[in-house]
C-alpha positions in Angstrom: 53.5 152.3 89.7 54.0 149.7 87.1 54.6 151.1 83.1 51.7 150.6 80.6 52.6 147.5 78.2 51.4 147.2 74.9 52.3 144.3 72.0 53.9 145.7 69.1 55.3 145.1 65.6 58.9 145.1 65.8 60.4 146.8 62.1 64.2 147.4 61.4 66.7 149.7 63.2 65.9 148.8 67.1 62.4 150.5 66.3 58.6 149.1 67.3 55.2 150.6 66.3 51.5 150.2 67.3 49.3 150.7 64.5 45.5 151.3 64.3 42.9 151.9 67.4 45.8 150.7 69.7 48.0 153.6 68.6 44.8 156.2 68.8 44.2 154.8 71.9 47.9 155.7 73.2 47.7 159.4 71.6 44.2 160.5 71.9 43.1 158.7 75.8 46.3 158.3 77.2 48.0 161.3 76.0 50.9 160.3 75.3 53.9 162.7 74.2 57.6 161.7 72.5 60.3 160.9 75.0 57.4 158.9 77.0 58.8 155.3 78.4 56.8 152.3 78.2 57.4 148.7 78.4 56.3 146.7 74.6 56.4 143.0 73.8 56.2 141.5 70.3 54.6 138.7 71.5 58.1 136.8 72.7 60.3 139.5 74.7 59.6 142.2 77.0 61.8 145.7 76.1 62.1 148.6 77.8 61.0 151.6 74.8 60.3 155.1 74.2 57.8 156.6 72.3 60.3 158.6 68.9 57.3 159.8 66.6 53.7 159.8 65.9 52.0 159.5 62.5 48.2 159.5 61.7 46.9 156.1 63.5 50.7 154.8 64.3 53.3 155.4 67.0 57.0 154.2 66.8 58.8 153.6 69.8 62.6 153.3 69.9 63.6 150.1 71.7 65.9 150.9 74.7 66.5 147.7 76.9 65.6 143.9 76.4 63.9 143.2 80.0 63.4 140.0 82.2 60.2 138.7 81.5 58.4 137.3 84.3 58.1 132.9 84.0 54.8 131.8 84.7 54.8 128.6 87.0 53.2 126.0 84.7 52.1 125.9 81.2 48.4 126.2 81.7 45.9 124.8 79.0 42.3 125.4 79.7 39.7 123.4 77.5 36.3 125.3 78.5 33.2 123.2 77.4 31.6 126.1 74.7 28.5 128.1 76.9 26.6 130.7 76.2 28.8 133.5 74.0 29.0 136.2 76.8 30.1 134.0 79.6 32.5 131.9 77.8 34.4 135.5 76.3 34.3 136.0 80.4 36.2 132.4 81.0 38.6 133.9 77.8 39.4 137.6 79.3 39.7 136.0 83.2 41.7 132.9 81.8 44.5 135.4 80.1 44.7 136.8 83.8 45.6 133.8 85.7 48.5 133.2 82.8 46.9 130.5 80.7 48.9 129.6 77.6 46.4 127.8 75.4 42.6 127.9 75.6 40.9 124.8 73.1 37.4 125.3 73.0 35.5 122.1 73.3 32.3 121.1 72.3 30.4 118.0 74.6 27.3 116.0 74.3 25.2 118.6 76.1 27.0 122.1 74.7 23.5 123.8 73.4 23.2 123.6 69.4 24.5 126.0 67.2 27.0 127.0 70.0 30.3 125.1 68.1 29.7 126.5 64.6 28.8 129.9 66.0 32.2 129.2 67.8 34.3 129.2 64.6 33.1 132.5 63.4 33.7 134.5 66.4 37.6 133.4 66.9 38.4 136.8 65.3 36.8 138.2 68.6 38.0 135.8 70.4 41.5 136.6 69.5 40.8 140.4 70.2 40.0 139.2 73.7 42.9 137.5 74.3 45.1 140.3 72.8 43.9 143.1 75.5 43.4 140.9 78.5 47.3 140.4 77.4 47.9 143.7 77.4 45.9 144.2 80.6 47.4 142.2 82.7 50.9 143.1 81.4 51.6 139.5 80.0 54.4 139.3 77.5 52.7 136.4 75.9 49.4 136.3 75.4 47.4 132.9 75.0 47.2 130.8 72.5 43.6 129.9 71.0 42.8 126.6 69.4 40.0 125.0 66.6 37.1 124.7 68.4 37.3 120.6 69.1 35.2 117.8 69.9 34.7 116.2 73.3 36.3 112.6 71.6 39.2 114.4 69.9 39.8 116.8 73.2 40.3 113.9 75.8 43.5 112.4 74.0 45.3 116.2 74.5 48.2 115.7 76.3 49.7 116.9 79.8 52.2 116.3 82.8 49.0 116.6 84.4 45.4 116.1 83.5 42.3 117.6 85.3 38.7 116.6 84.7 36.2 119.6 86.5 33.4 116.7 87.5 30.2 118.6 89.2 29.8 115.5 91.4 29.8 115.5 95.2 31.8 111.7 94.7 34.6 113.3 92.8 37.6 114.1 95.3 38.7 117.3 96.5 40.8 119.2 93.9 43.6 120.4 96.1 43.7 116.4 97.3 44.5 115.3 94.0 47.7 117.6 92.9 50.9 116.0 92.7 53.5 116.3 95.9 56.5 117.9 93.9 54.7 120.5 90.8 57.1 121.0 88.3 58.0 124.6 87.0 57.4 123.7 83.1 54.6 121.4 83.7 52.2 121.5 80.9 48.9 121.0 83.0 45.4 120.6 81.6 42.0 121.7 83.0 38.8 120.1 81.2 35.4 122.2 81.9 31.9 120.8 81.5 29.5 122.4 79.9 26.7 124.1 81.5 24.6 120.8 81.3 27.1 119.0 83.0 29.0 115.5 81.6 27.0 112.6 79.8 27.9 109.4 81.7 29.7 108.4 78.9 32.2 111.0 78.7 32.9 110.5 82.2 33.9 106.9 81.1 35.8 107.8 78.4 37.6 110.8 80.2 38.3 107.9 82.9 40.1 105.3 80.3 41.9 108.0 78.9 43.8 109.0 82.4 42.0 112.0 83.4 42.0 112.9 86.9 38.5 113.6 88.2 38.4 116.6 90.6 35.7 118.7 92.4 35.3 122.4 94.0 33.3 121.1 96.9 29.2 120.6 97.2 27.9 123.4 95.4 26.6 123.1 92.1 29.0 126.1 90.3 28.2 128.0 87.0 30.7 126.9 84.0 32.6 129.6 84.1 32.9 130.2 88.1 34.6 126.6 88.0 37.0 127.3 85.4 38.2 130.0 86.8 37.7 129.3 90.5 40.2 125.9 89.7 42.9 128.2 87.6 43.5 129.8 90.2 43.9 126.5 92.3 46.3 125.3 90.0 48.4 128.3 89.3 49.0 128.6 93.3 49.7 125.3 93.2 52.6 125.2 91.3 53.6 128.6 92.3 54.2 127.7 95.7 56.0 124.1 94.4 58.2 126.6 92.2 59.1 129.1 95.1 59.5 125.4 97.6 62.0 124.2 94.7 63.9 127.2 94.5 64.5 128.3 98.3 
């Protein structure tokens, strides 16, 4: 059975601690006792640790080992049209999962009113999210999220490659548009409609700007479903082009 990971603030002296509900989480749920080993990341590397003394709301942890940290195939970065609060925190917490590394938040012509400044104050929350889906899934970095940005601003983001979700039955098959040879490294972009779907002009500017339009089949799909039903797409994607590369 795999070790518990938790993030950590490294201090001097080959020591690490976990402050706060984190650390009462560890003492008062999860029981744990001195001389306990568990894996810890500050955010960068993955160490091998074990748990040297407990304070009130804090445990330190003496570093042991520096570990291999698993290399995710592609640098993912997911810019999910803003929805309705609970689903998009859904998008965040599954998106973490499948190994994103940056998450911009992006508000189009039809993203409901209200939703992009409500947006800004909940990236607090949103950070929160990230930080224990991290955890979760035993990532040793956790996802970066951006400034909520506008549709116009969003579509000049850069990538190796580009992917505009498009909700229309003309679009072509997703798995028919990825590139023959996916590059480990590759910094690939995925851009989500909102719940409204694209305004025709956005589909004209996303075009001019060198998006590739791509679609999950006939079925109209819920925002969030498509995001994450095309992560996962991509991420085998270029999984299998790294193991291809490497055998």
């Amino acid at each position: 059975m795999a070790r518990r990971m938790f993030y950590v603030e490294m201090s001097r002296g080959g020591r690490a601690v976990i402050e706060g509900e984190a650390a009462s989480h560890l003492r008062k749920v999860l029981r744990a006792e001195r001389g306990q080993k568990y894996e810890v990341s500050d955010n960068e590397s993955l160490f091998l640790a074990e748990i040297a003394d407990f304070s009130k709301d804090r445990v330190e942890f003496e570093i042991l080992d520096k570990l291999a940290a698993p290399v995710q195939p592609a640098r993912f970065h997911l810019l999910p049209s803003l929805v309705k609060f609970d689903r998009f925190e859904w998008i965040l917490e599954k998106a973490t999962e499948l190994g994103v590394e940056r998450i911009t938040p992006v508000v189009a012509g039809r993203t409901d009113a209200g939703l992009g400044e409500g947006a800004r104050k909940r990236s607090e929350r949103w950070r929160r999210i990230l930080f224990e889906s991290g955890q979760q899934a035993r990532r040793v970095t956790r996802p970066e999220l951006e400034e909520v940005t506008e549709f116009e601003a969003a579509i000049y983001i850069q990538g190796d490659a580009r992917f505009w979700l498009e909700e229309s039955r003309d679009a072509p098959p997703i798995l028919g548009a990825m590139p023959k040879q996916p590059a480990p490294g590759n910094v690939v972009c995925l851009l989500v409609g909102p719940e409204g779907g694209w305004e025709e002009t956005e589909r004209r500017e996303g075009i001019e700007e060198g998006w590739t339009s791509v679609s999950l089949g006939n079925l109209i799909l819920r925002a969030e479903t498509a995001a994450i039903a095309s992560l996962a797409v991509l991420s085998a994607v270029w999984r299998q082009g790294v193991l291809t590369q490497s055998a």
